[in-house]
C-alpha positions as CSV (number, residue, x, y, z in Angstrom):
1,X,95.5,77.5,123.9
2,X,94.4,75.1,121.6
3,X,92.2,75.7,118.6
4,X,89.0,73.9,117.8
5,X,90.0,71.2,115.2
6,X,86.5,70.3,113.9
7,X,85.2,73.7,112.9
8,X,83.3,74.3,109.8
9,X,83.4,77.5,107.9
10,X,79.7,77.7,108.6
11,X,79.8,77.3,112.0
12,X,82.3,79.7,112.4
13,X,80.5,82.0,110.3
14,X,77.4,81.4,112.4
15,X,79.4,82.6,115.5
16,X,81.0,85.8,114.1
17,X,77.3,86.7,113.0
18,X,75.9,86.6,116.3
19,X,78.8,87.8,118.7
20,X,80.4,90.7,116.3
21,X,77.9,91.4,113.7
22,X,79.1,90.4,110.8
23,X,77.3,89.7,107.4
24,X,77.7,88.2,104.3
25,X,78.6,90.1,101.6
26,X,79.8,88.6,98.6
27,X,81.5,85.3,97.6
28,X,84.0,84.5,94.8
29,X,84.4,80.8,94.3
30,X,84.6,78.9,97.2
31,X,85.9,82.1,99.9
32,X,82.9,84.0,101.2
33,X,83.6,87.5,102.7
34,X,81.8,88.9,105.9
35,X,81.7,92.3,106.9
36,X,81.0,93.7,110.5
37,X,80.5,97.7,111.5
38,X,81.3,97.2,114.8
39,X,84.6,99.0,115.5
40,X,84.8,100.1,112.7
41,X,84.2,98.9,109.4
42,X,86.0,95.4,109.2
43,X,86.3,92.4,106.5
44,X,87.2,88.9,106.7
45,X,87.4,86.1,104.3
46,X,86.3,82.7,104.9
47,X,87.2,79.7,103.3
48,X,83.9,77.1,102.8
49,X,86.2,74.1,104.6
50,X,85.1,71.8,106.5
51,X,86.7,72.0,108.4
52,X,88.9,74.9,108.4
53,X,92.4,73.9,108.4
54,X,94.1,75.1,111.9
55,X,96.9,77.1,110.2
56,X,93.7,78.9,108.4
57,X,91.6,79.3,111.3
58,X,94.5,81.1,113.3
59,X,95.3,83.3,110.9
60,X,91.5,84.2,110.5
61,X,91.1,84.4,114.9
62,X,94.1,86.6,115.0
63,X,92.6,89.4,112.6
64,X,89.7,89.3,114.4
65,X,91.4,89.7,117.8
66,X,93.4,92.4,116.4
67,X,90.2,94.4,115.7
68,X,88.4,93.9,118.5
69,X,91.5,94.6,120.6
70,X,91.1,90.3,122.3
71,X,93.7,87.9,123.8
72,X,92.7,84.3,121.7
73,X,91.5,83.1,125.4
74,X,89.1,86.0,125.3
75,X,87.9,85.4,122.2
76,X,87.5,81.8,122.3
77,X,85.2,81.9,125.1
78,X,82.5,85.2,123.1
79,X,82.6,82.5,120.0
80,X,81.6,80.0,122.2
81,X,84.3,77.7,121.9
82,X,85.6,77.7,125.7
């Protein structure tokens, strides 16, 4: 399954707000951290690329399908991306 190769921290940040919930909650330099309740209390941090590097944006995809229990196809397609 290939990963989008264009996407912008924003625009992925966008996505994970509307599908899963999450919300900003605090930045350090350039990473900003998001925070979703759904499932259970979860955190990610996001690097402001653009765009985010693939290596970056898999590691970030695979948390997120790990807590909301997805296969990458799965996922892809509630982001949007499919």
């Amino acid at each position: 399954m290939k990963l989008p190769r264009d996407l912008s921290s924003a625009q992925l940040e966008k996505s994970l707000r509307r599908t899963f919930g999450y919300e900003f909650t605090r930045q350090v330099g350039s990473h900003r951290r998001v925070t979703t309740p759904i499932g259970g209390q979860h955190h990610l941090t996001i690097p402001q690329h653009d765009p985010i590097r693939v290596g970056t944006l898999r590691t970030i995809l695979g948390e997120i399908m790990e807590h909301h229990a997805l296969t990458l196809e799965q996922l892809l397609v509630k982001l949007g991306y499919r």
